[in-house]
N, C-alpha and C positions, 0 to 999 in steps of 0.2 A: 756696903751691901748688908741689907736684914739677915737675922738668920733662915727667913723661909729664903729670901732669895738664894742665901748660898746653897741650901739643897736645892732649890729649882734649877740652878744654873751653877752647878759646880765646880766648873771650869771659866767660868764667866759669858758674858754677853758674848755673841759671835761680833767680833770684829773683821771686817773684810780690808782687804788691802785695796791696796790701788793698781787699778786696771791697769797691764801691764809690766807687773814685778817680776819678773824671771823668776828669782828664790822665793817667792810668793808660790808660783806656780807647780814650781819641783820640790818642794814642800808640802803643797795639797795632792799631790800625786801618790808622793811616797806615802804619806796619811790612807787614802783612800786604797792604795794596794794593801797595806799591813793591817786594813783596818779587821779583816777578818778575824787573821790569827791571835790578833787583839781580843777581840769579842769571844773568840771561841777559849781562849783559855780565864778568861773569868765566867760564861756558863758554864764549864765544867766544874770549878768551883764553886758554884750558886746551885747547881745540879746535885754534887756530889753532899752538900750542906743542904739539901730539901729548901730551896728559899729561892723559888721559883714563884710561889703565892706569896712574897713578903714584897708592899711598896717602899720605892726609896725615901719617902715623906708622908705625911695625912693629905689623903686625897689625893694623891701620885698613881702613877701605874706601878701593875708588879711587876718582877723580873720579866716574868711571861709578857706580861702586854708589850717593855720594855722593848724584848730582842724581834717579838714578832709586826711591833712599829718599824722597829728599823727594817727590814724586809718590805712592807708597805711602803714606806718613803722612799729608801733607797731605789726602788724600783719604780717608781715617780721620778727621782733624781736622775736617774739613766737614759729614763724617757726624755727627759728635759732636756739633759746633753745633750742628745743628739738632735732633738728638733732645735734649736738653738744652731746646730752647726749645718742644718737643709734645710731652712726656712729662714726668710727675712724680717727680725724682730717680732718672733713668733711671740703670743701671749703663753704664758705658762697656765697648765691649768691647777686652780688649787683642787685639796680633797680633805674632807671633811676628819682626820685625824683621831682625832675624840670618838666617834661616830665608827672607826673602822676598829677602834681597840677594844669594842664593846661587840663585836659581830662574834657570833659563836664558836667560830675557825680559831680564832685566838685562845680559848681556853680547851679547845677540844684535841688539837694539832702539838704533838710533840716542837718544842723550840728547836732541834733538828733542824727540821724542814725550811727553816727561816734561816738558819744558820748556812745552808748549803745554798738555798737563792742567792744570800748575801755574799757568799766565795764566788760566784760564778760572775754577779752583777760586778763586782770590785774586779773582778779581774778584764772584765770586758770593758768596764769604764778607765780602769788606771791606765793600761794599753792605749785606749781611744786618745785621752788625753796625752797620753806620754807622745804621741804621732803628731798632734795638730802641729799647724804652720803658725807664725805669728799674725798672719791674717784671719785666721779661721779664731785664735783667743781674743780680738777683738769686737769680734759676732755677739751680739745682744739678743737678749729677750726683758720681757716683761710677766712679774708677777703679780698680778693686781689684789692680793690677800695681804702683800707685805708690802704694795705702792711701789717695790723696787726694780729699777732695770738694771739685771747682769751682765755684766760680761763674762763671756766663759771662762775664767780665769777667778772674780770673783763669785760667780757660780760655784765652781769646784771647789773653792775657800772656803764657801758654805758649807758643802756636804762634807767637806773634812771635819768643819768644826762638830757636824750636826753627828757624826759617830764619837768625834771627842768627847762630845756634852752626854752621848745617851749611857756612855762606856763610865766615865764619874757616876752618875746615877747608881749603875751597877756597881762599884767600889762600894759607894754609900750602901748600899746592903750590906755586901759582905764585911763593911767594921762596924757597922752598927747593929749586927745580929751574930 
């Protein structure tokens, strides 16, 4: 990997497992439950060190955009579980990303507010997930932004990895400042 790549993806490419994998699955659980208290004790260190406006690369977001993306996606992600698990091969819908880390809520909104969406979402999706049957992890959808069809099991692999990769980002601040 380049050196931009290693800061874009500091934890590497998300790899998904294979549909199916038990420890796959209680693995992206466990992830997706702690992923808070994760995220909240490094913004209280990026808080506490004013380094909330510092990006983790040239032309990256800052910390700010950072925590109040994950709150957007995550909350996309939730949506997704669950239409994925009442719908039959629902299309996933995308959302312009880029586009939402530039809207004025994002620099005007204490990261706070993002941070408590995000305990609340995580705890109503790890529960959701930690419940499903083995029929219900084999349920699909489709994302036509990324070509790919999930199954709720690599779904959840996703959004595990997708707090892993934003949580690196934030590390990369805090040693590089």
């Amino acid at each position: 990997m380049s050196a931009t790549d290693l800061l874009r993806y500091p934890i590497g490419p998300s790899q998904l497992p294979q549909p199916g994998d038990e420890a796959a699955r209680i693995d992206s659980i466990k992830r997706i439950g702690s992923f808070p208290d994760r995220l909240e004790a490094l913004a209280d260190d990026i808080r506490r060190r004013n380094l909330l406006d510092v990006a983790y690369r040239p032309g990256g977001w800052s910390a700010q955009q950072v925590i109040h993306h994950l709150a957007d996606s995550h909350l996309h992600a939730y949506r997704r579980h669950k239409v994925t698990l009442v719908e039959d091969h629902p299309t996933l819908v995308p959302y312009n990303q880029e586009a939402w880390a530039e809207l004025p809520d994002v620099a005007a909104v204490p990261v706070q507010a993002s941070l408590d969406i995000l305990r609340g979402i995580h705890l109503r999706l790890a529960v959701l997930l930690a419940q499903c049957t083995d029929e219900q992890w084999r349920r699909t959808a489709y994302h036509p932004g990324s070509g790919i069809t999930y199954h709720l099991d690599t779904l959840a692999a996703h959004y595990a990895w997708h707090g892993d990769h934003h949580l690196g980002h934030l590390r990369l601040i805090l040693e590089n400042n």
